[in-house]
N, C-alpha and C positions, 0 to 999 in steps of 0.2 A: 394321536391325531386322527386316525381310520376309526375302526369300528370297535366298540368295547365292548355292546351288550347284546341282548337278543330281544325278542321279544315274540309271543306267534299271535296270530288274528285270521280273523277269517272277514272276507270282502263285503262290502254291502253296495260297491258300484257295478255288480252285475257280472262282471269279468267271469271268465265259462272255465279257467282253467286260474290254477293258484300263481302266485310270482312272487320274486322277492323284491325290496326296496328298503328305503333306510327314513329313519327321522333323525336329526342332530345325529350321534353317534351310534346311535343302535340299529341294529339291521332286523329287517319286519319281513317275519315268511309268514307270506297271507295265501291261507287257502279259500278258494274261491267257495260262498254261500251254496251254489249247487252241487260239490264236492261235498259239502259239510253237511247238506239235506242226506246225499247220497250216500254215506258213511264210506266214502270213501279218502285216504287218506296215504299223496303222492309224495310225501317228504320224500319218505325211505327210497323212492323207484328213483326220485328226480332229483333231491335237493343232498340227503346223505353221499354219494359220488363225487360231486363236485363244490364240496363245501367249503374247501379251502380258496378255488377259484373265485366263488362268490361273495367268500368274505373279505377277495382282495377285490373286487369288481367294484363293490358296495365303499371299499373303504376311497377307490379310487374318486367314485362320486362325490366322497365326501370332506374328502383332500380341496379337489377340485371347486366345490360349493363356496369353501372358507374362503379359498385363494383368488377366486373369479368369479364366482356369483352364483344362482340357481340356475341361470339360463345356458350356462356356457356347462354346466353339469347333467344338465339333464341333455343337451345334444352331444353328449356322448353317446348314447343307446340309440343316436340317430345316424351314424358312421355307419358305412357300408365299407366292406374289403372282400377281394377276389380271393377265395381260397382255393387251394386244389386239394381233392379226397378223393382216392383212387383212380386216381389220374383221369377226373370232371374238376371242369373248376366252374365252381358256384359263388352266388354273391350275396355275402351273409353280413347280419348287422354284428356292429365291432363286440356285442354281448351275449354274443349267440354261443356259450362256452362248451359245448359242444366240442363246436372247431378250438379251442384255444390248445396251445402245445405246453402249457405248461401253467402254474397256479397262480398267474399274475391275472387271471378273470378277462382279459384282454385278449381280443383273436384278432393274429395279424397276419396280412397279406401273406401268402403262398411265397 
């Protein structure tokens, strides 16, 4: 019911840095047009580390989409949580997987 395939692209709405997102079940790592002018090329730095995370992030979206709609899926990436990282605590969006403790793509409160 999450995510099954993959797919890559590169952006043509301008975005300055690449991201991922999903269509129905497949998950779209799009690198941004001036990355792709620039031959440069962040999967490996940014996306290969936290793959598993994202593939659960993405499938959470897409769980979500089926179950509740598009609106109620896409303000998930609009959730804010206080986390604490080396004892600061900052306030980061709930997809910021960075902060997340583990490979559920999800980063929850401190």
């Amino acid at each position: 019911m999450g995510i099954n395939d993959f797919a890559f692209a590169c952006s043509v709405d301008g975005s300055i840095v690449g991201y991922f997102t999903y269509h129905d079940q497949t998950m779209l790592i799009v690198q941004s047009a001036q990355e792709a002018k620039a031959g440069i090329n962040n999967f490996l730095r940014i996306a290969e580390p936290f793959m598993e995370p994202l593939i659960s992030h993405e499938s959470i979206h897409v769980i979500i989409k089926k179950l509740e709609g598009t609106e109620a899926s896409d303000s998930l990436d609009e959730i804010e949580v206080i986390v604490e990282r080396d004892g600061i605590k900052l306030q980061v969006p709930l997809n910021f997987i960075h902060y997340s403790r583990d490979n559920s793509g999800v980063v929850l409160p401190f």
